[in-house]
C-alpha positions as CSV (number, residue, x, y, z in Angstrom):
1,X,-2.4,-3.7,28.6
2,X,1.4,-2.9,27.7
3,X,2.1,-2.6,24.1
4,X,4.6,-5.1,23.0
5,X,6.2,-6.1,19.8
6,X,4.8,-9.1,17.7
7,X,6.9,-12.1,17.2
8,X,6.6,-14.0,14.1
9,X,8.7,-17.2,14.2
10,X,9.4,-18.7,10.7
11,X,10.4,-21.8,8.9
12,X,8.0,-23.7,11.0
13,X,8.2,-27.8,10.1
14,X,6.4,-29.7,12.5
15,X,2.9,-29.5,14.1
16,X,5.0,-29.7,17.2
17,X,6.7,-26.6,16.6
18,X,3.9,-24.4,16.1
19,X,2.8,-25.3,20.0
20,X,6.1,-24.6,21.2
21,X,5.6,-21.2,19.3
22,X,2.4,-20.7,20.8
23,X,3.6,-21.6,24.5
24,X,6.4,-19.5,24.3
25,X,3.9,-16.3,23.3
26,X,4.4,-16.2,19.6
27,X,1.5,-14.0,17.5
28,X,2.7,-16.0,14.2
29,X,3.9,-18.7,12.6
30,X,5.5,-18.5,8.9
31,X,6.0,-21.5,6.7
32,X,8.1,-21.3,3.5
33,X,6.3,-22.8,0.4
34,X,9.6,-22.0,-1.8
35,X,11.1,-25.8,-2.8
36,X,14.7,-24.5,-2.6
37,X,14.5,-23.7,0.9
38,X,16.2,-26.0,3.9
39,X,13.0,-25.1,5.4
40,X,10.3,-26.4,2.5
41,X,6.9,-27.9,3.7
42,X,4.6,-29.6,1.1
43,X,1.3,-28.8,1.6
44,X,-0.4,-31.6,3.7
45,X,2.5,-31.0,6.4
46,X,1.8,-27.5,6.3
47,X,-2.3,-27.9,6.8
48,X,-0.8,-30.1,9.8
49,X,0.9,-27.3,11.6
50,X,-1.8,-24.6,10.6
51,X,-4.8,-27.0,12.6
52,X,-2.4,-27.0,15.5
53,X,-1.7,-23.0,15.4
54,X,-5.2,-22.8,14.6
55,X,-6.0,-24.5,18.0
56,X,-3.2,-22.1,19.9
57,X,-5.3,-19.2,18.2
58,X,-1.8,-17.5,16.8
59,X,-1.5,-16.6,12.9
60,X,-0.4,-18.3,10.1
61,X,1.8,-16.6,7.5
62,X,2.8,-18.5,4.3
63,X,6.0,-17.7,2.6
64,X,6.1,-17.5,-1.6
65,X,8.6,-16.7,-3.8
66,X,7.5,-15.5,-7.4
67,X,4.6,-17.7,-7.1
68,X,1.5,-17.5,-9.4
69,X,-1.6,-15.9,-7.7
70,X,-3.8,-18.9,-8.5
71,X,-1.4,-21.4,-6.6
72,X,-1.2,-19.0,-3.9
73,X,-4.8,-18.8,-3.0
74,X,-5.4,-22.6,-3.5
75,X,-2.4,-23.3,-1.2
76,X,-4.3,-20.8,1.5
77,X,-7.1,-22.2,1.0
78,X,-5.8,-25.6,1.6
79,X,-3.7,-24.9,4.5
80,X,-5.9,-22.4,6.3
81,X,-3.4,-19.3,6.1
82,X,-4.3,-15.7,7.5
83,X,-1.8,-13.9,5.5
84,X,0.8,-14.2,2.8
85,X,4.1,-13.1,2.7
86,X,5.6,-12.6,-0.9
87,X,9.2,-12.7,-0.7
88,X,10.1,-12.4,-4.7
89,X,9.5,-9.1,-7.1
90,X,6.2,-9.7,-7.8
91,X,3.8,-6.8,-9.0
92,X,1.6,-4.7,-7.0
93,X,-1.6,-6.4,-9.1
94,X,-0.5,-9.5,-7.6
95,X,-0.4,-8.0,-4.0
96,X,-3.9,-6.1,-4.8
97,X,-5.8,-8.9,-6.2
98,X,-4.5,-11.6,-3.1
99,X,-6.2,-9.0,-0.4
100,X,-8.9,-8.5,-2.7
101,X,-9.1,-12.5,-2.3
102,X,-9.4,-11.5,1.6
103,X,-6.1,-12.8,2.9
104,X,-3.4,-9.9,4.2
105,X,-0.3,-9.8,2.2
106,X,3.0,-8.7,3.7
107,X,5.1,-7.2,1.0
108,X,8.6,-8.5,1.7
109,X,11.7,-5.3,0.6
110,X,15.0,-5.5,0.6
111,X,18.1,-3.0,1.5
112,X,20.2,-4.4,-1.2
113,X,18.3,-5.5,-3.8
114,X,14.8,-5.2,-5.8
115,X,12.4,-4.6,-4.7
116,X,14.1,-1.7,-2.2
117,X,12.6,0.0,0.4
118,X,11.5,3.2,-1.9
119,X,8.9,1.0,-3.5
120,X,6.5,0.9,-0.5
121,X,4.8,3.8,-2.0
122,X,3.6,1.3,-4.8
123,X,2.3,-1.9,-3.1
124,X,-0.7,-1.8,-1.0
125,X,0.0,-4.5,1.3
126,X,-1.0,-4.8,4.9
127,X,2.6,-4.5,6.2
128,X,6.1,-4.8,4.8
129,X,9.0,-6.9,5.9
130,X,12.2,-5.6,5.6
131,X,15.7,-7.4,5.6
132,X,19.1,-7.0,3.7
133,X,19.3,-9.8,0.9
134,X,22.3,-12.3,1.0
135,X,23.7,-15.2,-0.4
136,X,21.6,-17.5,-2.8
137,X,18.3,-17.8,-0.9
138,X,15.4,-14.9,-1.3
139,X,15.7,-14.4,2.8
140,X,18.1,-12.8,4.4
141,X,20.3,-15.7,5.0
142,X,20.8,-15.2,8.8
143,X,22.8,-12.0,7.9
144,X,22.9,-9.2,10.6
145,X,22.8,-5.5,9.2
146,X,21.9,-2.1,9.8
147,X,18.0,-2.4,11.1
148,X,17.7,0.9,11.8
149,X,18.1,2.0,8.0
150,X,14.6,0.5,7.7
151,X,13.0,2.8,10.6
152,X,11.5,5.2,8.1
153,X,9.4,2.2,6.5
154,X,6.8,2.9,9.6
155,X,5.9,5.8,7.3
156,X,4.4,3.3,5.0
157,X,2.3,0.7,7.4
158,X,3.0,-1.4,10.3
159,X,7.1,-2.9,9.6
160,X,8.2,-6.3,9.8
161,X,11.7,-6.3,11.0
162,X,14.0,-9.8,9.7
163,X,17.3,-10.6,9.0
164,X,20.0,-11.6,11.9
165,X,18.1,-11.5,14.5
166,X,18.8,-14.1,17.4
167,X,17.5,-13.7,21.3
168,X,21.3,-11.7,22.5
169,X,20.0,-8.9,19.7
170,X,16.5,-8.3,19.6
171,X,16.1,-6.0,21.9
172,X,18.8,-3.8,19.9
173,X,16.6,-4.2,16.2
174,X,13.8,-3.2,18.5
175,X,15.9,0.1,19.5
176,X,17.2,0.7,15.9
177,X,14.0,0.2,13.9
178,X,11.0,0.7,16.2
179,X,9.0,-2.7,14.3
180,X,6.1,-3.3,15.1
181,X,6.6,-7.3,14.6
182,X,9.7,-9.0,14.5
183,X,10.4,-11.8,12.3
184,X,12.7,-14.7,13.3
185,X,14.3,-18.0,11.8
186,X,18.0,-19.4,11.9
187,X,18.5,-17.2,15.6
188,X,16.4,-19.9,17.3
189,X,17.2,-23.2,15.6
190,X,19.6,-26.0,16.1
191,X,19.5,-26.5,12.1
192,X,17.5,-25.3,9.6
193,X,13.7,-26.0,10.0
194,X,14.8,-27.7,13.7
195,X,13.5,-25.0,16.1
196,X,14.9,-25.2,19.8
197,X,12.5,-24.6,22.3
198,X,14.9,-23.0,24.3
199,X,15.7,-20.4,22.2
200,X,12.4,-19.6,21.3
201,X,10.9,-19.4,24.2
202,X,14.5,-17.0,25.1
203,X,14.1,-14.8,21.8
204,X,10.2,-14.1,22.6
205,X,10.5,-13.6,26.0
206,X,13.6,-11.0,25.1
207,X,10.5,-9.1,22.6
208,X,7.8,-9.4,25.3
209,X,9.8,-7.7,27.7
210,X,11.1,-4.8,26.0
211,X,9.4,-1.4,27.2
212,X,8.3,0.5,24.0
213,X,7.6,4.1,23.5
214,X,5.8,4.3,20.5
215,X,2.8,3.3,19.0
216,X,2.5,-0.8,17.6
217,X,0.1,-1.2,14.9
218,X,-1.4,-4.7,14.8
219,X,-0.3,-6.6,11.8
220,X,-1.5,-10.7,13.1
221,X,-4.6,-11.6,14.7
């Protein structure tokens, strides 16, 4: 079987959404648990869309932002996540105890801000997402940037590449950074939390395509 990059699509608000994910050949599905984003899902929505993911057998990452470890786990819990993705500065005890809890953590590092890329050394997570920081939100604000001044993260575990990416450039991050998931939101909506089929289905087609030459390490189910 040909390697491929993994698509994670994120900001997922609707049941409906996660099977449109899972038709187009999505591995994962990330829903943002941080009240100040556009794309916010209270709990009971988000157990929702993780039963229909659940049935399409792709992953389900939850998004947090500085969020205490108990609420965390009770919100995975709930919801049925595989993995977390912690998208603040929080500690490497908090990233230690969560896969101690037995859920994967993806360590989310920045280009432009704390916690930078230099602190993979410290966080034993089971991948690491990287993206330039921008504007007001935690995320990278649908900012494009330099991806390949995160290639040297592989040297740390399996990378996450977000930030700017849309279907007309992800075959470019792939070239610049050599991820071995990429991680889209804004580049295949309509407005935030409104996915469009057609670009989804567009952006992972664009991943699943692409001919790689080096090794991808599994980081969803």
């Amino acid at each position: 079987m040909r390697e491929t990059v993994q698509v994670k699509i994120c900001g997922i608000t609707l049941p409906e959404q996660a099977l449109v994910c899972a038709k187009a050949g999505a591995d994962a599905i990330g829903l943002v648990f941080y009240a100040k984003s556009p794309r916010f899902v209270k709990r009971e929505t988000a157990r929702e869309i993780c039963i229909a993911a659940e049935e399409e057998g792709i992953a389900r990452v939850g998004v947090f932002v500085d969020e205490a470890i108990e609420s965390i786990l009770e919100t995975a819990l709930f919801c049925g996540l595989n993995y977390v993705q912690l998208h603040g500065a929080e500690s490497q005890q908090t990233v230690a105890k969560i896969q101690k809890a037995g859920i994967g953590v993806i360590k989310a590092l920045f280009l432009n801000k704390e916690p930078g890329f230099e602190k993979a050394v410290h966080y034993p997570a089971k991948a690491f997402l990287a993206e330039c920081a921008g504007k007001a939100l935690p995320g990278g604000n649908a900012l494009a940037w330099d991806w390949g001044l995160a290639r040297h993260l592989r040297n740390s575990g399996p990378l996450i590449l977000a930030g700017g990416l849309d279907p007309q450039n992800a075959v470019q991050a792939i070239a610049a950074a050599q991820p071995d998931a990429l991680d889209v939101s804004s580049g295949v909506e309509d407005s935030p939390g409104q996915k469009n089929p057609g670009k989804v289905e567009q952006f992972v087609g664009k991943v699943k395509e692409q001919s790689i030459s080096y090794k991808i390490r599994s980081v969803f189910l």
